[in-house]
N, C-alpha and C positions, 0 to 999 in steps of 0.2 A: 578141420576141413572147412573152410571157409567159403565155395561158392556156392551159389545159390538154388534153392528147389528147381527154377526154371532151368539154367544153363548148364543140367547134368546129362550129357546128351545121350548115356548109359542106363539114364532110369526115366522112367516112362512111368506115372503113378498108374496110368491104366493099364498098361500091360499083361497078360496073364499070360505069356507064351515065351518068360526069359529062361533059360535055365540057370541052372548054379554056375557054371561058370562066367557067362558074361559080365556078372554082377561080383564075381568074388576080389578085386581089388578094394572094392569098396568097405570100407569096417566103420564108420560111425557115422550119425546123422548129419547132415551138410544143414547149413545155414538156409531158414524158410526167406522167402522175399517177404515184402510189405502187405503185398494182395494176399498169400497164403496163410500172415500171422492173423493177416484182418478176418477173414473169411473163418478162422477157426477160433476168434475168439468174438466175433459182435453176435453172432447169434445165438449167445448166455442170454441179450438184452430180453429179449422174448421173453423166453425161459424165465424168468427171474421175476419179469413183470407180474406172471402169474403165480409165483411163488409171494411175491410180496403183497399183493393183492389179498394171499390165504391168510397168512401170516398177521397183515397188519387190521385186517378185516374179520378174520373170522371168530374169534371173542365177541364180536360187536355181533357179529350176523345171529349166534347162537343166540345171545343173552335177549335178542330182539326177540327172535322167535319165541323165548320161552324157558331157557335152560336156564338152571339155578347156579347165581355164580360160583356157587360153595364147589360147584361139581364140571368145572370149566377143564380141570386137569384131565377128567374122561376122553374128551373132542380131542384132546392134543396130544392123546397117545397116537392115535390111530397115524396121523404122518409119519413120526418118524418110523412106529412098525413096519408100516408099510417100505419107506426107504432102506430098513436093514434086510427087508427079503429080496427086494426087486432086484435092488443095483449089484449083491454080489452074481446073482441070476444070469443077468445080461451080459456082465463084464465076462466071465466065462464063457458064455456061451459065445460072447460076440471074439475072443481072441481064438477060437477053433472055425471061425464061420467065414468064408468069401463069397460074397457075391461078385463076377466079373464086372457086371455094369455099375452095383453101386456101392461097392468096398466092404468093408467088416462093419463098422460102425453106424454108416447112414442110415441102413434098413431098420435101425431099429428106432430113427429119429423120425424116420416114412411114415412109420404106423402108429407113434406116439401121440406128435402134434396135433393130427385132429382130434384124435380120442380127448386129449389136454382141451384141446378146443372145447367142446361139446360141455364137457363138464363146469368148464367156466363158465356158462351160459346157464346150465343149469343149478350151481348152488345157490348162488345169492335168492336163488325163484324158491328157496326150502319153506318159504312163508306165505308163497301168492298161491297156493293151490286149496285153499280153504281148508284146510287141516287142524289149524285153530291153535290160537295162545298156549304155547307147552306143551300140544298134542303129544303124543307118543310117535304119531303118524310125522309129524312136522319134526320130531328130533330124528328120529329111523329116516328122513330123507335126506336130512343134511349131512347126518353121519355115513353112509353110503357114498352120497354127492364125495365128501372130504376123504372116503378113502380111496375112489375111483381117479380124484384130482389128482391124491398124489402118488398114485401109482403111476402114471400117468405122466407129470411132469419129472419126477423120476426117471422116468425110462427117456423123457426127452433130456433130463439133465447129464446124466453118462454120456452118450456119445462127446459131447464137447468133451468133459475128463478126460474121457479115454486118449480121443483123437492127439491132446496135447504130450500124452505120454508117446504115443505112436513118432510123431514130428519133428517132434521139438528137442533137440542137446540142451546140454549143461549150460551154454554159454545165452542161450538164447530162453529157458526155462522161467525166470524171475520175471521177463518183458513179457511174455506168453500167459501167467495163470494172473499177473497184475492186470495186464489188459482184459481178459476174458473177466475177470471179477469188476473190472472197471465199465465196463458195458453190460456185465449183470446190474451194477447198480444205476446206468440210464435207467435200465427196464423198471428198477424200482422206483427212480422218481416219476416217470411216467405214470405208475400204478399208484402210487401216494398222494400223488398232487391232485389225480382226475376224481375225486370223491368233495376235494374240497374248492377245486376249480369250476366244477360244474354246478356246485351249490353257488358259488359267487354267481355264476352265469343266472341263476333263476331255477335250477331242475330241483325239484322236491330230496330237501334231505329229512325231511319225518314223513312216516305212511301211517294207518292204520295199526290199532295194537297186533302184535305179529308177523306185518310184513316188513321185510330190509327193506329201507327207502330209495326210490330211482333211481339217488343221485351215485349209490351203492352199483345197485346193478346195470346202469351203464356201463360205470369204471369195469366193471370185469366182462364188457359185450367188447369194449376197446382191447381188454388185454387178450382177449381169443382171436382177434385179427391180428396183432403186433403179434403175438406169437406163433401165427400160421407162416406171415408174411416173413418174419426173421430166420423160421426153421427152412423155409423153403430155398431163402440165398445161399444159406449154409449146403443146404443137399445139392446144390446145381453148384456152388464152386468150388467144393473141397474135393480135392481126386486124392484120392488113397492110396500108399504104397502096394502094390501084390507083393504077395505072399514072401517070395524068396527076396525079392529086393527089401523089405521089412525085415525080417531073417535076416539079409547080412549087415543091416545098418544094427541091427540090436546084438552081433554077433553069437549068436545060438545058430544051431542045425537047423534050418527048416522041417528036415523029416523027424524032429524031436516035437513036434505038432499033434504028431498022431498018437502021442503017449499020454492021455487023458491024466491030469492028479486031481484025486479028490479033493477037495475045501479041506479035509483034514490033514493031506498031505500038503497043502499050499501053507496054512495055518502053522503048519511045525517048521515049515523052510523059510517063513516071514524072516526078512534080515532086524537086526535088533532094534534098531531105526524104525522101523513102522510100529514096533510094541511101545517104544518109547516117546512118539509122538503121538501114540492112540491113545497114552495117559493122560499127557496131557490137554487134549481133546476132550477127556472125560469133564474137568474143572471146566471149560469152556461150553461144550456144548450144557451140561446141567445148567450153567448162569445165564444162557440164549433160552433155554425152555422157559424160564421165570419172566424174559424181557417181554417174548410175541407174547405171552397171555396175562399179564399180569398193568401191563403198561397204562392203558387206556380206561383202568379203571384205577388204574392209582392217581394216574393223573385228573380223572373226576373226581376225585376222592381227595386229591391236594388244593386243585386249582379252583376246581366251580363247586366242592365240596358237595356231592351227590353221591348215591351210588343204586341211583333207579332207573336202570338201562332203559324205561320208556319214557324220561325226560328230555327238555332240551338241552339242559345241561350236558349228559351226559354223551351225544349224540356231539355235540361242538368237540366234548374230548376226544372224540373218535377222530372225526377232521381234525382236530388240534396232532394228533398223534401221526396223522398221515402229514402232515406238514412235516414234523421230526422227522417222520424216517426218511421224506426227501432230502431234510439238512443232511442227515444220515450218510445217505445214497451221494448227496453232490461231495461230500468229504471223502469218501470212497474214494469218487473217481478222480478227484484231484490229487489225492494221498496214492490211487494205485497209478497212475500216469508219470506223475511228477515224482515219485522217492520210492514205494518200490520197484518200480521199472525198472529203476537205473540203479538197483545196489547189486554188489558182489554177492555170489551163490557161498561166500564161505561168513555173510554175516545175517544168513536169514533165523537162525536162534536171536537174534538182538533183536531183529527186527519184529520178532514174532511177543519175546517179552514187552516191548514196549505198547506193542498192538493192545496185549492184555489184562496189562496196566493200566492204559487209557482207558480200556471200557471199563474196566472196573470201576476208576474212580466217578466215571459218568453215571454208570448205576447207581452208584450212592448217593449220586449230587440230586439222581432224580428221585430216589425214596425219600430224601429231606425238603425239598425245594418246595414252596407253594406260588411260584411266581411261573406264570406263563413265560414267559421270555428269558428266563433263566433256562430252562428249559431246552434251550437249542446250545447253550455252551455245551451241557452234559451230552447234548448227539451228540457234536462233535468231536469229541472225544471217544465215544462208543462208533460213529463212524468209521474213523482209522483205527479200531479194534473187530469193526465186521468184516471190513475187506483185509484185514492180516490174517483174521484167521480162517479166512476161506482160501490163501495162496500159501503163506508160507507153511502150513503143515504137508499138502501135498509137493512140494517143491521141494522138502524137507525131506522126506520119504519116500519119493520117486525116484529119487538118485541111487536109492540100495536095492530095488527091486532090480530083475532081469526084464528083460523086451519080450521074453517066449508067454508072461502070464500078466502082462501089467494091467490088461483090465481088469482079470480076477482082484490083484492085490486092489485097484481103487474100488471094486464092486463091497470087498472085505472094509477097507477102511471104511465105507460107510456106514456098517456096523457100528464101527468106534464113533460114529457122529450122533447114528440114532439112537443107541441104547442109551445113555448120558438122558436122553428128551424124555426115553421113557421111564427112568428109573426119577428123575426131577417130578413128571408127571403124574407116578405113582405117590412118592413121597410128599406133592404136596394136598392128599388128601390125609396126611397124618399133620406135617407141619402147617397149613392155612389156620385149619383149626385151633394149634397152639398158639398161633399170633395172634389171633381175637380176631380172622377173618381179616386180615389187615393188607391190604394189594401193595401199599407200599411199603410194609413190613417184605415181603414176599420178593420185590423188587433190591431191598437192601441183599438179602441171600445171596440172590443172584451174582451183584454186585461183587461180596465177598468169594464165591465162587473163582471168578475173573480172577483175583487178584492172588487166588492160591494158587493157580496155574501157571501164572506168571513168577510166582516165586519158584514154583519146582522144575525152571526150565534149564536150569543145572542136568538134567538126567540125562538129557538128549545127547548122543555120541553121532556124530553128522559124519557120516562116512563120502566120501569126494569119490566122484568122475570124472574125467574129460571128456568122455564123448557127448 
């Protein structure tokens, strides 16, 4: 079906008063316009910006404050926990829920954002409240801060997921998760550059022993507005299918709504496509838990050869590393605009090995490398392995799930993203120690991780739609 969200003179996204029959010609999702792909996928950039801000920052912000880096792996449980309880939560709860005025999904983007707001304002402050070098007071606040964040952007990060399963056909599905990961990573260069752009500018990037410096907690006073202001476009122009028109585009019963299945029941009817991309997820998401915490001290440790989080040294590797993940970020978005946009949904397995190929070999280029400038080949390459592996596994495994539970299954799959973070973070309080403490010891894993993923992507059996 080819025309357009707008010109379906039959579906009304606001609607609440169609019955089954007016809508029952209709059997699969029509083609969204420009304004609808745009409006459900740019305000990732928010989103993301405060995700990359934790991400590329918060190693720096603990080790400032006082945390021993031996025990960094502690701090970087708590996100992904937090992500494997919330999102399957919501995705359930949100594919049983309507709101007539603001759809299934919005409301829980309503009540996220500020909350995300707020807390961005408050972590990077885990050191200004006199609490003291290492306190116990000064870690218990950032650690609270860091699990309230990401619960938090969590629940602001679903609804975009969700929405795109809701919307979006076969034909339109690779332009749809490329874009939305492609204006996830604006939000990150915005968040990566503002630590070392505002130090260019003059704002203090050293404070005092134990506070994160200004130039720190501006960048995340910036991403609490950009992500107020981007979640807000999103809530005022995305109009949501109701109920039964939803229903007959996913073709399932409507009244099969009201038959609640447990997570154990969902869990055993998963089609075999989601078990089989969640493997591979595992090799992937373990080699990303090594990169966010291990980077910025390997590269002090490579480059300016330090590793006394209250030097200057060490403090330029932090800017040096939000520099990277801008390269990062702009290779993303040129890589998701320009080539996965535009490939066939029957070669996204190829495209998803190459993704994590390339980060692997960047990982290892940056556990060996002591040259700063060297440095930006290996993003780029790790680049176009962030944004592959944030579209093609759901793109992958969306196509086998049914429309009656599809936020359940994304809420489930991120299970599959976060446990990998936690079982990496657990494990490298046994392996850190085996490498003699070595960040870029820690950083090659990673690496190697990447590239086993990509050899086991033989497993994957991609079951095909048309709708």
């Amino acid at each position: 079906m080819e025309s357009s969200h707008e010109n379906i003179s039959a579906v009304n996204p606001n609607a609440t008063d169609k019955t089954e029959n007016n809508v029952k010609k209709q059997h699969s999702l029509p083609n969204i316009s420009f304004k609808t792909m745009f409006a459900i996928t740019f305000g990732f950039c928010g989103v993301n910006m405060a995700f990359s801000l934790q991400t590329s920052q918060m190693s720096r912000i603990f080790q400032t404050i006082g945390a021993d880096p031996t025990k960094l792996g502690f701090f970087f449980i708590f996100p992904p926990l937090i992500g494997m309880i919330v999102q399957p939560i919501l995705g359930k709860f949100s594919d049983g829920f309507w709101s007539p005025r603001f759809g299934r999904r919005m409301p829980i983007l309503m009540f996220a954002a500020p909350l995300a707001a707020i807390v961005l304002v408050l972590l990077p402050n885990a050191g200004s409240f006199g609490f003291g070098f290492g306190s116990l007071a000064a870690l218990l606040f950032g650690s609270i801060a860091i699990i309230l964040m990401d619960l938090s952007n969590n629940a602001c990060m679903q609804p975009f997921r969700m929405i795109i399963g809701d919307m979006v056909n076969e034909n339109q599905k690779d332009q749809a998760w490329s874009w939305q990961q492609a204006f996830s990573n604006v939000g990150g260069v915005l968040a990566n550059l503002c630590p070392f752009v505002l130090t260019w500018i003059g704002v203090a990037n050293v404070a005092k022993r134990g506070v994160v410096p200004l130039s720190v907690r501006l960048s995340f006073y910036i991403a609490a507005v950009v992500l107020l202001a981007t979640s807000i476009y999103t809530i005022v122009s995305v109009k949501e299918y109701d109920p039964i028109t939803y229903a007959n585009y996913h073709n399932f019963d409507p009244k099969e709504k009201k038959k609640k299945k447990s997570y154990w029941t969902l869990i055993k009817e998963a089609p075999s496509t989601f078990w089989q991309v969640a493997f591979i997820q595992f090799f992937a998401y373990f080699g990303i838990q090594y990169l966010w915490t291990y980077t910025t001290g390997a590269v002090a440790k490579n480059v300016w050869h330090t590793a006394n989080a209250t030097s200057a040294g060490f403090q330029s590797a932090g800017n040096w590393y939000g520099v990277l993940t801008f390269v990062q970020s702009v290779v993303g978005i040129l890589y998701g605009f320009l080539v996965l946009s535009r490939t066939s949904q029957y070669k996204r397995k190829f495209w998803y090995r190459i993704g994590l190929a390339s980060g692997g070999l960047g990982m290892i280029w940056v556990a060996f490398t002591h040259s700063q400038y060297a440095l930006i080949a290996a993003f780029v390459l790790i680049g176009v392995c962030f944004l592959t592996m944030h579209t093609e596994p759901f793109a992958i495994f969306t196509t086998s799930t049914d429309g009656a539970n599809d936020g359940a299954y994304i809420g489930l799959f991120n299970v599959f993203i976060c446990l990998p973070q936690i079982i990496a973070s657990l494990s490298s309080f046994i392996i850190f120690p085996m490498v003699g403490d070595s960040m870029p010891t820690m950083i090659l894993i990673g690496g190697i991780s990447w590239l086993i993923g990509a050899a086991l992507m033989g497993i994957i059996k991609v079951e095909r739609k048309t709708a």
